[in-house]
Structures are given as C-alpha cells and as structure tokens.
N, C-alpha and C positions, 0 to 999 in steps of 0.2 A: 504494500500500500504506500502512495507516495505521501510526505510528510504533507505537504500543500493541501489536500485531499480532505486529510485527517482535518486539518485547521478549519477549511472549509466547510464541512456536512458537520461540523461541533460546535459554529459559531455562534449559532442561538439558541445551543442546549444549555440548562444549567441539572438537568439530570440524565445520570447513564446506567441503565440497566441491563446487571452480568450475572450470567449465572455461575455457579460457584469455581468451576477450575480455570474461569478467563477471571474470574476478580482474584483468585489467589497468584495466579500468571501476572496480573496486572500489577495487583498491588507488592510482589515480590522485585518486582522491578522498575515500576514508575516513580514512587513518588522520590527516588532518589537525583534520577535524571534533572529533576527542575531546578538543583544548585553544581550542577556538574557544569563545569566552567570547559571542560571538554568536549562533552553533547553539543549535535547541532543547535542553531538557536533555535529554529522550529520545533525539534523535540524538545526542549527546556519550556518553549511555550507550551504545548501538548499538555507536556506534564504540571505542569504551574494550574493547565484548566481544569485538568482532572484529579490533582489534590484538592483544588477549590468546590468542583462539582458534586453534589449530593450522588452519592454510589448506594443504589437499591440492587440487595447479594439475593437473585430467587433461589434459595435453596429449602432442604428436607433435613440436610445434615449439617450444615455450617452453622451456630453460633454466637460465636466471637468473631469479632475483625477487629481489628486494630487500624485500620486504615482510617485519618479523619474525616467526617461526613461519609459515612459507611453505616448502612443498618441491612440485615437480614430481615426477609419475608420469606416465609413458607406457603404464602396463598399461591392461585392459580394464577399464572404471568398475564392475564386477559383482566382479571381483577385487578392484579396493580395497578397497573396501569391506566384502569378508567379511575380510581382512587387518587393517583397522581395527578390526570390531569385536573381535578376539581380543585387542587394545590395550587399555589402561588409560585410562580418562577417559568423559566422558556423552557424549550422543548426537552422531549426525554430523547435518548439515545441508546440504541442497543448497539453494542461493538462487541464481533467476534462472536457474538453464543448464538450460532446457528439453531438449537434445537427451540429456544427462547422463542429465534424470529418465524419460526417454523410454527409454533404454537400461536403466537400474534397474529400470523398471515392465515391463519384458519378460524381466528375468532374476531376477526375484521378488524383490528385494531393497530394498523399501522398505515402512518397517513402518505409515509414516501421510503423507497427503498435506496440507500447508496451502495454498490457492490464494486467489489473492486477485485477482478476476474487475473489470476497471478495463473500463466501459460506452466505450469508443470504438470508432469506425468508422476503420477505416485499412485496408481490404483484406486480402484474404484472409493467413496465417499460419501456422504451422505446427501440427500439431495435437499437443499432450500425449497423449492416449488415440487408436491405434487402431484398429482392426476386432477386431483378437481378445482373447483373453479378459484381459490386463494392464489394459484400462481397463474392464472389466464387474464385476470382484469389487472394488471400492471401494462404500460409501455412506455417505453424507454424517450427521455426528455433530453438527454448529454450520454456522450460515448467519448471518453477522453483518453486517450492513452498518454503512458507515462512514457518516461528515461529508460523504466529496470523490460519494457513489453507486457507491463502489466496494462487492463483497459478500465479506468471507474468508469462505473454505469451509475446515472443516476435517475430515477424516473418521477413524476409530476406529484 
C-alpha cells in the first residue's frame, strides 16, 4: 500500500476499526514509528493519526490493550458500527481485517471501499466479495496505480 494512499482514504477518519491480530500487528509496531526520526515522514504522520484515533479491537478473546484510545467490543461488527456512527467525531475506518469488511459488506454497512490490489502470487486467499449481491453493487470511482505495481481502487 503506498504511504500517500494511507494519508488519503484516513483523512476524515477519526475512528478505525480492527479486529484483533491487525490491532495486535498494528499496535506492536505503530505507535513507535510517530517519534522515529528515521521513519519516512508520511509514516511518522500515519502513525501520529493512528495513536491519536479512537481504535474499536472487534474481538471474543482480546481484553486488554494497552494501546491509547483503544477499547475492545465483543458485539456483532454491523452493531458497532451503526452505535459509532450515532457518536460524535468523522469517519470510521477499517484497515486490513478483511473478515470484519466481509461481514460489513453483507450487513450493508459500509459506505465506500479503498482497496489496494498488491500483484503477488502466494496461493489461493480469502475472498472480500462473495457470490451475492454485497460485492455486485460497488463500482469502481479511481484506479490508481503506485511506484511498488500495486493498483488502489477506490469506489463512490
């Protein structure tokens, strides 16, 4: 995913919602980046947004977290999220938990998809979209390709 990207489909989030081995991924390695004087500056900002951002962990077995502005829910990820947006603050954002957006994209509840399609071969995977109609009513708004041959997609 390219950093610019990232910057971009996060700029009017001020929540992100992961389920639990991308918030332990994440928070095992982000929130150090935002005073790493070596980090690109884009990733120093990334992480500066996402220490700052309210982090909702969907999990069954997670907890504790330790990460600030970090809280665990066990409900259904289609509940959160209508519970969120009745909340105060800009958009939510799901990064990296495919099974999360897989669940959203079947209970209607996501209003725009950013994908960012990285060209390897590694075997078969799980599929984002479906047979029924959650992945047929999207199409595609920006088709942008990167530096690395990655392509973000974004759609309306």
């Amino acid at each position: 995913m390219t950093r610019s990207h990232l910057l971009t489909i996060n700029g009017t989030a001020s929540t992100v919602l992961l389920g639990r081995k991308n918030y332990q991924g994440f928070a095992g390695f982000w929130p150090a980046v935002a005073d790493d004087e070596g980090a690109d500056p884009r990733d120093r900002a990334f992480a500066r947004w996402l220490n700052e951002a309210e982090k909702v962990v969907v999990s069954h077995t997670l907890t504790e977290v330790g990460w600030r502005n970090s809280r665990v829910l066990a409900d259904d990820p289609a509940e959160i999220v209508r519970r969120l947006r009745k909340e105060e603050g800009g958009d939510i954002v799901v990064l990296a938990s495919g099974s999360l957006i897989r669940r959203l994209l079947e209970a209607g509840e996501l209003d725009r998809l950013s994908i960012t399609l990285c060209p390897e071969l590694v075997g078969a995977g799980a599929r984002l979209f479906g047979d029924g109609p959650a992945g047929s009513s999207w199409s595609l708004a920006r088709a942008t390709p990167t530096g690395t041959g990655a392509l973000s997609c974004s759609t309306n």
